[in-house]
C-alpha positions in Angstrom: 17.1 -12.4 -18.5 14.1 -13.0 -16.6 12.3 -9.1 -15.0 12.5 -9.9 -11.0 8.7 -10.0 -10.4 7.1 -8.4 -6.6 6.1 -10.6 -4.2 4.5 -8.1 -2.0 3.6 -4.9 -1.2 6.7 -2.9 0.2 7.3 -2.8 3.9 9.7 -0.2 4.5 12.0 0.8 7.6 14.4 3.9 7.5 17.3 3.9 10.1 19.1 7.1 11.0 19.3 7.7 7.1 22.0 10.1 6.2 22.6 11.9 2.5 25.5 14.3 2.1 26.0 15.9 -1.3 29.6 17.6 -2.2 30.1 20.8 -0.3 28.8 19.0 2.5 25.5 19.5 1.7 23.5 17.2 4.2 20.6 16.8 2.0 18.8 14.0 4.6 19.8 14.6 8.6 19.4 11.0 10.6 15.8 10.0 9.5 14.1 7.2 10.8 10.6 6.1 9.3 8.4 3.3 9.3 5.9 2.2 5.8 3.7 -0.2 6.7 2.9 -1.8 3.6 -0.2 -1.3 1.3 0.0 2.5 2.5 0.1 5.8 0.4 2.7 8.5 2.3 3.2 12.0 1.6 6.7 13.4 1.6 5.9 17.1 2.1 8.1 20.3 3.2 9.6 23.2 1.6 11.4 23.5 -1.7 15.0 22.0 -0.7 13.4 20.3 2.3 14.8 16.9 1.0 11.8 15.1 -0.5 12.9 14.3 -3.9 16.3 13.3 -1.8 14.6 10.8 0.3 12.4 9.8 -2.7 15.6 8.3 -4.4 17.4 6.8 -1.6 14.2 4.6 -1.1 14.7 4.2 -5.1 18.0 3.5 -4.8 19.1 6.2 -7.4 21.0 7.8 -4.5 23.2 5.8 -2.0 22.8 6.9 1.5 25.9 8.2 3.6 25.1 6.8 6.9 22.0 4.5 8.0 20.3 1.2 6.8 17.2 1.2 4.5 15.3 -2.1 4.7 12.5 -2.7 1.9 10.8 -6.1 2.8 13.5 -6.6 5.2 16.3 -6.4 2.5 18.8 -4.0 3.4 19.4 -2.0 0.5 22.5 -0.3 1.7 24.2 -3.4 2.0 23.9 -4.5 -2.0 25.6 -4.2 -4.6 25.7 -2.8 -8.1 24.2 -5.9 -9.6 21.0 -6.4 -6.6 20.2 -2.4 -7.0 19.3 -2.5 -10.8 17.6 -5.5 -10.1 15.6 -3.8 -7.3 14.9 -0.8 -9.0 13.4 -2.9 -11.8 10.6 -4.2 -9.0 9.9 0.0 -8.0 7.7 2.1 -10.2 8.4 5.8 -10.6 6.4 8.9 -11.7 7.9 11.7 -12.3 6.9 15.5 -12.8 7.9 15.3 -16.3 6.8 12.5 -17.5 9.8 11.7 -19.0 8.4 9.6 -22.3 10.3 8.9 -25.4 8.4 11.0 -28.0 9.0 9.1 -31.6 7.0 5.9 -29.3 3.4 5.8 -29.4 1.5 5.6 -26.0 1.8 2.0 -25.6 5.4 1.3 -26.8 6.2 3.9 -23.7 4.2 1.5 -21.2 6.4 -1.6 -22.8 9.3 0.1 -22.8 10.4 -1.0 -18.7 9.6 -4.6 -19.7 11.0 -4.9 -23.3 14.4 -6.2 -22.7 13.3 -9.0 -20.6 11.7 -12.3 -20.5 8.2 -11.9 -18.5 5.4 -14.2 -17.3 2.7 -11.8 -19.2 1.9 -10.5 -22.6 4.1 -7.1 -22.2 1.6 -5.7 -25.0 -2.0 -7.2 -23.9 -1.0 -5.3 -20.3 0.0 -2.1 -21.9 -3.6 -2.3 -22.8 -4.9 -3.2 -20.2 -3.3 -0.5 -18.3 -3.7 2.2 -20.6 -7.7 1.2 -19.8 -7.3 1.6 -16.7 -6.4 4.8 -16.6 -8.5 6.4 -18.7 -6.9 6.3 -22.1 -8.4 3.1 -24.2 -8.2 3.8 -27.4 -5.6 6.2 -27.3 -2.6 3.7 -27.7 -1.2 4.6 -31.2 -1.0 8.5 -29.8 2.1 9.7 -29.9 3.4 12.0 -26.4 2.4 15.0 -28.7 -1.1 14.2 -29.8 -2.0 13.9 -25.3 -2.6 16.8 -23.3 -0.5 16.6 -19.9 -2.9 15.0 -17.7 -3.1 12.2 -20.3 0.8 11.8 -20.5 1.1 11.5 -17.0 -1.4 9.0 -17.1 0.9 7.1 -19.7 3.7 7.6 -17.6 1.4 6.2 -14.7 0.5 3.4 -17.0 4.0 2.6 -17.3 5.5 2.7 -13.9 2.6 -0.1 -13.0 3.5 -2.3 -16.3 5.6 -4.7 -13.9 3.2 -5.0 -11.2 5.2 -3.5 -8.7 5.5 -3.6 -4.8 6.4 0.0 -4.6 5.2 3.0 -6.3 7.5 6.2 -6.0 5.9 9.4 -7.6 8.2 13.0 -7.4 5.6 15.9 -7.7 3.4 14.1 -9.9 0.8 16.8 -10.1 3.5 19.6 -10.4 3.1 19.9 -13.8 -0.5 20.3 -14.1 -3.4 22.6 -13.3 -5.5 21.8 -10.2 -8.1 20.2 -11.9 -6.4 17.5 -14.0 -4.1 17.0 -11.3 -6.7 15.9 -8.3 -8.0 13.8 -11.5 -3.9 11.9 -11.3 -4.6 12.0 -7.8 -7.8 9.9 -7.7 -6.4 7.9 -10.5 -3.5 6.6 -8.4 -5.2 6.3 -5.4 -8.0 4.3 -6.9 -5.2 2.4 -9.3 -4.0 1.1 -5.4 -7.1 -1.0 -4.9 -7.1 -2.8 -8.3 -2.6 -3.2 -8.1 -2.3 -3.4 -4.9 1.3 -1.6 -3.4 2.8 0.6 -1.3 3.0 4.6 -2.5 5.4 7.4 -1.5 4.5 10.4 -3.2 6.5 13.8 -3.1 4.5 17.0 -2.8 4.1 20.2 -2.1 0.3 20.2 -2.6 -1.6 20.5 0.3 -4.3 18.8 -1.7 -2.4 15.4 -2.4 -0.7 15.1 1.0 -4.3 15.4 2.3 -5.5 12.2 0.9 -2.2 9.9 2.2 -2.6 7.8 4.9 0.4 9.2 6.3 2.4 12.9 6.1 5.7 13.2 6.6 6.9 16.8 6.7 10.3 17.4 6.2 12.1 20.4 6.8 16.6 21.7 6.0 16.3 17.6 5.6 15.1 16.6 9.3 11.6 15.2 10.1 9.2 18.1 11.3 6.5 15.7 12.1 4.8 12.9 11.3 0.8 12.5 11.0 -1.2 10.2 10.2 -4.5 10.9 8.8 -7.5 9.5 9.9 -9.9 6.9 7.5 -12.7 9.0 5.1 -16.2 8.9 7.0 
């Protein structure tokens, strides 16, 4: 099976999106939002505010209840089973926990997205490539447990970017770390954007990361506060 490959960056429209957990929990409250694509948004708000929530409905780990959600003009709502997984392959996704497989050296984790597919690249010469570029050449036989946090998030970085995607999703991706190595991730995946270029929605509740986003959506009980956009560095 051949790994669906991005075209583009990620356009994205969000239309009266709608996300009720059980216990009618709304979760996401009619939001509408425009990503132009090639941008880096903040999702920011309180702690049950519904970033993470919106975060996976773009991923399509969550379904939405009510609403349209159009990435490149695809309507994701509207596909099935099958055309999700194969969406979600074209997304990369960094989490707060990293979330790498321990007995795998740092760059059998970057291969590990790729490895069960047929590519148009060396899956390994990339993995090197990209640990490189961000910071951890010569560090690709560590294992998860010989890396200090900053460094696994940078593997985990690393591997969201092995398949070149059009979409970068990151939950909290500094949350994890101290304020130092985190506005270090920070600048990493900000400067990653000009050399792989894509579209980034990060989830934060750091003041410091939503700062640097070209926009800042602030969510609040799962509603749209308000919407800024920041102006260019001068």
């Amino acid at each position: 099976m051949w790994y669906p490959y991005p075209a583009a960056m990620a356009e994205i429209e969000l239309r009266n999106i709608t996300k009720v957990f059980s216990g009618d929990v709304v979760a996401i409250d009619d939001v509408s939002v425009d990503v132009e694509a090639g941008s880096v948004v903040g999702l920011t708000g309180p702690s049950g505010s519904g970033k993470s929530t919106l975060l996976h409905l773009i991923g399509a780990i969550e379904r939405a209840d009510r609403g349209t959600i159009e990435v490149n003009g695809q309507d994701l709502t509207q596909l099935g089973r099958r055309r999700l997984a194969q969406y979600r392959r074209t997304l990369g996704f960094v989490f707060q926990r990293y979330n790498l497989l321990p007995a795998l050296t740092a760059l059998d984790n970057v291969v590990v997205p790729v490895l069960p597919y047929r590519v148009d690249f060396a899956k390994h010469e990339r993995a090197v490539e990209l640990l490189a570029a961000v910071g951890l050449a010569g560090r690709e036989r560590s294992l998860p447990s010989q890396l200090s946090g900053g460094q696994q998030q940078r593997v985990a970085i690393a591997r969201a970017l092995i398949a070149q995607p059009s979409l970068l999703l990151a939950d909290e991706p500094t949350g994890n770390l101290d304020s130092t190595t985190g506005a270090g991730v920070l600048e990493l995946l900000l400067g990653l954007r000009q050399r792989y270029p894509m579209t980034i929605i990060v989830a934060t509740h750091e003041q410091l990361v939503a700062d640097r986003c070209d926009l800042v959506i602030r969510l609040r009980d799962g509603r749209i506060a308000d919407d800024t956009s920041q102006p260019p560095p001068g």
